[in-house]
C-alpha positions in Angstrom: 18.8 59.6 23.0 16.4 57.4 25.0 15.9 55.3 22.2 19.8 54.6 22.7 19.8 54.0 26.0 16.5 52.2 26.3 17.6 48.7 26.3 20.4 49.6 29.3 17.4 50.9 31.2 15.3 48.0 30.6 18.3 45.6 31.3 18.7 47.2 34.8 15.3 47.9 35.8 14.5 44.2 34.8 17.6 42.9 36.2 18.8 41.5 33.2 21.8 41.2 33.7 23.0 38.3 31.2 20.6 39.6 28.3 20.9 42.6 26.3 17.6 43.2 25.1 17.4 44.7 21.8 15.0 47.1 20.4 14.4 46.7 16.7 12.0 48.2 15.0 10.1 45.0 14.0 10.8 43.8 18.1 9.3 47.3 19.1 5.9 46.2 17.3 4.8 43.6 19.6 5.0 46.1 22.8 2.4 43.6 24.6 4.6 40.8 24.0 8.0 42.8 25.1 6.4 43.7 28.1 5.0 40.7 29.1 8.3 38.8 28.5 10.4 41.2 30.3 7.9 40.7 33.3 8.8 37.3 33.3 11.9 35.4 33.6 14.8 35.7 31.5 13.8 32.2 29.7 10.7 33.3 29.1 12.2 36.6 27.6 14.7 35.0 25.9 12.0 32.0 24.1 9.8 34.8 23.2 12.8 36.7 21.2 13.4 33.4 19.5 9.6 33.4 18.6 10.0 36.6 17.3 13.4 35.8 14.9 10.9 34.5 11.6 9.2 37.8 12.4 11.9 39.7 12.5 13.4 37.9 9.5 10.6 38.6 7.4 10.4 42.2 8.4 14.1 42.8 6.9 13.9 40.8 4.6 10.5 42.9 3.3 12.2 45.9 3.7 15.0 45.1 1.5 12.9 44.6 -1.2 11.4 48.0 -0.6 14.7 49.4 -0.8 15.4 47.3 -4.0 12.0 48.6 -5.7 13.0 52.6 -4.4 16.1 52.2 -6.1 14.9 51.3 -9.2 12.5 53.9 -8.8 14.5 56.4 -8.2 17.3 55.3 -10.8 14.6 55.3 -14.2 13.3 58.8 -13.2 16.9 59.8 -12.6 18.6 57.7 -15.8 16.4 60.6 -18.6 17.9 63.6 -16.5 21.5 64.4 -17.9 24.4 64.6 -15.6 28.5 65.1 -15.3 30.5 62.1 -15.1 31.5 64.0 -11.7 28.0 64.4 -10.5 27.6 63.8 -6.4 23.8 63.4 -7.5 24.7 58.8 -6.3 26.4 60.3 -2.7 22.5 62.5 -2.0 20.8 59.4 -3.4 22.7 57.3 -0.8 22.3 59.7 1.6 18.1 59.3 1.2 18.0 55.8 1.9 18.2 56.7 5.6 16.6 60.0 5.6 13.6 60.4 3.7 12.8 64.2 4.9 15.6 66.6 4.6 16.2 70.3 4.5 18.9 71.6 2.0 21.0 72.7 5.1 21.2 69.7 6.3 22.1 67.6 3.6 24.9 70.5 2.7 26.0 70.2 6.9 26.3 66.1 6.6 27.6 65.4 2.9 30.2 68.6 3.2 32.9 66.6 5.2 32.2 63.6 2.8 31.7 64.8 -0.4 33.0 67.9 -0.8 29.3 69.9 -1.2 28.4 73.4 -0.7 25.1 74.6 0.3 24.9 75.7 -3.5 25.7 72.5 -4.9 23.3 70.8 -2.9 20.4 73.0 -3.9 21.2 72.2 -7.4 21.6 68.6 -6.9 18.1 68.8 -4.7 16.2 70.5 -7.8 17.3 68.2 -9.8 16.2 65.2 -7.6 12.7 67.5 -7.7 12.5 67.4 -11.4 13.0 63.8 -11.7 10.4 63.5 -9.4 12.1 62.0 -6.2 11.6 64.4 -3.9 9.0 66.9 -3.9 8.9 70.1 -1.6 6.4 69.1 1.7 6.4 72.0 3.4 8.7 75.7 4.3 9.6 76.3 8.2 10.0 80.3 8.0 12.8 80.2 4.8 13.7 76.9 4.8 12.1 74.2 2.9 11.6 70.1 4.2 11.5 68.1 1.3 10.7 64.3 1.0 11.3 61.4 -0.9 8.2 60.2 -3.3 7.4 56.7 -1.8 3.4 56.8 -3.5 4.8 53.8 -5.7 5.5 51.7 -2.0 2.8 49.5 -1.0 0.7 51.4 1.6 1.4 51.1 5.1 5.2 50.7 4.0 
């Protein structure tokens, strides 16, 4: 929630009131920099965000080759490990892209509306994803096991 509402609070505390300063990821990473710009005036916090745009651009543009080389990855292990014509196995492999620890409860509690999935289904698809070696079990919080997705073939630091 404050992550949300961090760039309203900033805006107001800075008086800001013709710039919306966004908080990206890549943006968040020079904290020294954000700081010392929103000290300033809003020129000099609007020239360093257009400093920061090859920055940023690189960033995304890095990460969508990451998410190019996980779903290759993730689609040889899966393309030996048979599956239904029917299979919702693409709708959890979508689903990973943004959340790369999961329990089974909450896949089953956000895919049910969309996909149709019980929490039975999902712990099949899940095993499955286990045996092909995209996911692998992390940890189990009393009953309930986190998994995660396999990124050890991602540059480090990535």
């Amino acid at each position: 929630m404050v992550w949300l509402a961090a760039p309203e609070l900033i805006r107001s505390a800075c008086h800001l009131y013709h710039a919306w300063p966004p908080l990206t990821a890549a943006l968040a990473r020079d904290v020294t920099g954000y700081r010392l710009a929103l000290a300033g005036t809003e020129s000099a916090w609007t020239r360093w965000v257009l400093d920061s745009i090859p920055d940023l651009v690189a960033h995304e543009l890095e990460r969508l080759h990451h998410l190019d080389l996980l779903q290759e990855h993730w689609e040889a292990r899966l393309a030996a490990t048979p599956r239904r014509s029917s299979s919702r196995l693409p709708d959890v492999l979508d689903w990973l892209y943004d959340r790369p620890a999961f329990t089974i409860s909450r896949v089953a509690g956000e895919l049910k509306g969309r996909c149709g999935l019980s929490l039975r289904g999902v712990h099949l698809l899940v095993e499955q994803l286990a045996k092909a070696g995209v996911v692998r079990d992390i940890a189990d919080r009393g009953g309930e096991r986190v998994w995660a997705c396999d990124l050890s073939f991602l540059p480090p630091g990535r």
